[in-house]
C-alpha positions in Angstrom: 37.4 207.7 29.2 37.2 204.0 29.2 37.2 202.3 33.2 39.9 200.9 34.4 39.1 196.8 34.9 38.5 195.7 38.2 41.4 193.8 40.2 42.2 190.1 39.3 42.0 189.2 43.4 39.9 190.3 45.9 41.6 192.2 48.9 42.3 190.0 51.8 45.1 187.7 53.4 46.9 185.2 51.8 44.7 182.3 52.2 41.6 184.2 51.8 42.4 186.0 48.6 40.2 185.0 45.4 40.4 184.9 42.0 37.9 186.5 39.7 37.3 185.1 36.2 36.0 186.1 33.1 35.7 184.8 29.3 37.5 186.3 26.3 34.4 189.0 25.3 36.3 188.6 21.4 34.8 184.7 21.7 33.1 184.5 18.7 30.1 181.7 20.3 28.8 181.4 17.3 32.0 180.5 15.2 32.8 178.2 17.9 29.8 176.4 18.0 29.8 176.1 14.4 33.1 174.1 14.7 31.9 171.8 17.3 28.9 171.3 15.8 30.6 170.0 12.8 33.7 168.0 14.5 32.4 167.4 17.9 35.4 169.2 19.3 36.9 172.9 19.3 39.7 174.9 20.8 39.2 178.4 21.7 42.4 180.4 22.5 42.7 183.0 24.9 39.7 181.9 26.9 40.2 184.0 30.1 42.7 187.0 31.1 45.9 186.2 30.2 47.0 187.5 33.9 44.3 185.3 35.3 45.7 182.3 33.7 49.3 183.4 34.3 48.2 183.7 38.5 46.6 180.7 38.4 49.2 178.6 37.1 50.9 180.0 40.1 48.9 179.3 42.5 48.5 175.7 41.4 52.3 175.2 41.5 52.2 176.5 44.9 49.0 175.6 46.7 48.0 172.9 45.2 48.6 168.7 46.1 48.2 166.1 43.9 47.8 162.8 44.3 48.9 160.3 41.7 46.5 158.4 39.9 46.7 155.0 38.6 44.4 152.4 37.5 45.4 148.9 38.6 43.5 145.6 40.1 40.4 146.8 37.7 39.8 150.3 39.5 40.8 154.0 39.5 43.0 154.3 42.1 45.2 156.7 43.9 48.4 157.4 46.1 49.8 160.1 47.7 53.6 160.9 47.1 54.4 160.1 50.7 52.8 157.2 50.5 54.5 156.5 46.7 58.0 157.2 48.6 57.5 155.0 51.7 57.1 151.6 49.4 60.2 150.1 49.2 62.2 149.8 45.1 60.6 146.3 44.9 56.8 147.7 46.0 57.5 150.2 43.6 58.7 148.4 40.6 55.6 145.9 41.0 53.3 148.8 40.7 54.5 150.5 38.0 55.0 147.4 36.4 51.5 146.7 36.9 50.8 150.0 35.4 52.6 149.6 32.5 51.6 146.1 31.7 48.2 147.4 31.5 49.1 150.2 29.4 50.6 148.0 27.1 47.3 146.7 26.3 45.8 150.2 25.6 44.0 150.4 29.4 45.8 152.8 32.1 46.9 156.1 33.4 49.8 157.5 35.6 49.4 161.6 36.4 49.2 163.8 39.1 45.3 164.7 40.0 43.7 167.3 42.3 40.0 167.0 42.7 38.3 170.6 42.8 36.1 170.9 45.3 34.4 173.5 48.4 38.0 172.8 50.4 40.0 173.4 47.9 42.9 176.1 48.4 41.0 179.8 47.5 42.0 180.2 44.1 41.2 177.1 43.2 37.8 177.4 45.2 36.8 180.2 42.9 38.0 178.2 40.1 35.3 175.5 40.9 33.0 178.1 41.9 33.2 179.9 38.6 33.0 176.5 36.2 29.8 175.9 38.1 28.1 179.2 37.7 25.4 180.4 35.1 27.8 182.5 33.0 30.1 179.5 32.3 27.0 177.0 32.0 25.4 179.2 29.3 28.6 179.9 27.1 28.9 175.6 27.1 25.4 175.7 26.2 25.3 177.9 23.4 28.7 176.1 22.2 27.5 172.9 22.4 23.6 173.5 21.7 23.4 171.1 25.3 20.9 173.0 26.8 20.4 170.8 30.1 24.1 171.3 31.5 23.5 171.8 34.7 27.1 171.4 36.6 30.8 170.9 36.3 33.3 168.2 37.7 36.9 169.3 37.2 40.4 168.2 38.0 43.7 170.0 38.4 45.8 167.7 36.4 49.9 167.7 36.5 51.9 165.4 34.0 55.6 164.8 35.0 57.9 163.5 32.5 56.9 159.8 31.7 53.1 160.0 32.8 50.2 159.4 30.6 46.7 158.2 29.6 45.6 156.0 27.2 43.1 155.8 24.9 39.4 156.2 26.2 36.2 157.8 25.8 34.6 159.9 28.6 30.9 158.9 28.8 30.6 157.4 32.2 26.5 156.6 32.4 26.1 157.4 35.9 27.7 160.9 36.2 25.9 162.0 33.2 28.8 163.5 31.4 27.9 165.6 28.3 31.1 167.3 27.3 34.4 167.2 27.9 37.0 169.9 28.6 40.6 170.8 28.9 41.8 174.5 30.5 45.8 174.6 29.5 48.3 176.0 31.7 51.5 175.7 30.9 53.0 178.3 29.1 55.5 178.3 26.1 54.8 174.4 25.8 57.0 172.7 23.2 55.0 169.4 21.3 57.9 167.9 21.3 57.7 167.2 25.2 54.6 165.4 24.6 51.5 165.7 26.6 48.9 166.0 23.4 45.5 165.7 23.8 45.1 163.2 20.7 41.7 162.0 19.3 41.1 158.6 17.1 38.9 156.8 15.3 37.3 154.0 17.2 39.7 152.0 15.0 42.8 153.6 16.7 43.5 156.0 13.3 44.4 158.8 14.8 42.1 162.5 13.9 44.1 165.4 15.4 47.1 166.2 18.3 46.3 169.2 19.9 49.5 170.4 21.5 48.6 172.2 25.5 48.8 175.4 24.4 48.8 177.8 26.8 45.1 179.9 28.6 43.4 177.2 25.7 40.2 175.2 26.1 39.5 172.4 24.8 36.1 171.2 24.5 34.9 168.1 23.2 32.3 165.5 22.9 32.1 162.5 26.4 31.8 160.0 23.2 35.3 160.8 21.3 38.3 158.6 21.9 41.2 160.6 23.2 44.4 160.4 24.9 46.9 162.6 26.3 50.0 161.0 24.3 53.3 160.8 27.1 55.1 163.6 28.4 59.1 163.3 27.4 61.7 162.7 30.1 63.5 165.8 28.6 60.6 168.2 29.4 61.6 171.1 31.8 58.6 171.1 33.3 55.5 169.7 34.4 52.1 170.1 32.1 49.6 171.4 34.1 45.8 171.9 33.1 42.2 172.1 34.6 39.5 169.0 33.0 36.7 167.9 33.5 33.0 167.1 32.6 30.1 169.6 32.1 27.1 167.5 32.8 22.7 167.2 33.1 23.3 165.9 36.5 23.0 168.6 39.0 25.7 169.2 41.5 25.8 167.8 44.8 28.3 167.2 47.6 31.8 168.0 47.0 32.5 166.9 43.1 
């Protein structure tokens, strides 16, 4: 008789519950590596427990707080939404024209962004926990035959209907950043509510639209120009993922 698997939280209150993760065991690694090796990018569906994903999608729309993040005046920038609400309509319309100016010249962002970290709420702790630990590392490793990954940044990211990011590449120097990633976790997403993770040539011809399909990672080269194409003002709802970097740096601090 086969064991019955372990509970998806620990016991404890509310707040102190945590979430335990674990990979597909189907993942073929070395089919997947293959694939990245020769595009420099791959999706792998059905990367963790379907009810894992499903509970933490939950928890995000319920514990988590984002801040919006901009760029504007040459920096990354970011504003809380009672700080978005207290500008007056003509604060506000100079900002996101600002925003959109920039845009128009193929440099900008506008999403919701939670930095993963210690203090984050308990699921999401154990998220963070979990990117960082050996059994992720090595499954990156062997994926992306990277084998000085040493640590993960992440966000939890939240697009609303009219946000975006342009194009880009990931390779900031200092952080070390080695490879790229995108968790999805919005079920049942339609493409036409936007939201793609799209990749170019440096050119701007575009490769491939991957549409945010649900419990999917996406993992991908720092050096691959990508955007994540605008959600639609008719979408229902909001598309939510976890992204990040796996990097050589080793972790310190908070992020």
């Amino acid at each position: 008789m086969s064991e019955k698997p372990g509970p998806l939280l620990d016991a404890g209150t509310e707040n102190e519950k945590t979430m335990k993760f674990e990979i597909n065991k189907d993942l073929d690694l070395q089919k997947t590596r293959s694939v990245f090796f020769q595009n420099s990018r791959v999706q792998i569906l059905d990367f963790i427990n379907e009810e894992q994903a499903r509970l933490l999608a939950e928890h995000i729309q319920k514990d988590v707080d984002f801040k919006q993040a901009f760029f504007a005046n040459g920096a990354s920038r970011e504003v809380t939404t009672e700080e978005f609400r207290a500008l007056n309509q003509s604060q506000k319309s100079d900002l996101l024209r600002q925003i959109y100016s920039q845009a128009t010249g193929g440099i900008g962002f506008w999403y919701g962004r939670h930095h993963l970290n210690p203090g984050s709420p308990a699921p999401i702790k154990a998220l963070y926990d979990w990117l960082n630990c050996e059994q992720m590392l090595n499954t990156i490793r062997t994926i992306t035959g990277i084998s000085e990954l040493k640590s993960v940044t992440a966000q939890v990211s939240r697009f609303l209907p009219g946000d975006f990011l342009t194009r880009h590449q990931d390779d900031a120097g200092p952080e070390q950043r080695r490879v790229a990633f995108v968790l999805n976790l919005s079920p049942d997403w339609h493409p036409d509510w936007g939201g793609l993770l799209q990749f170019f040539k440096l050119d701007g011809t575009t490769l491939d639209a991957w549409t945010p399909k649900f419990n999917t990672l996406n993992l991908f080269d720092v050096k691959e120009v990508h955007s994540v194409t605008c959600v639609a003002p008719f979408a229902p709802k909001p598309r939510i993922a976890i992204s990040g970097w796996f990097k050589t740096l080793q972790a310190h601090g908070n992020f």
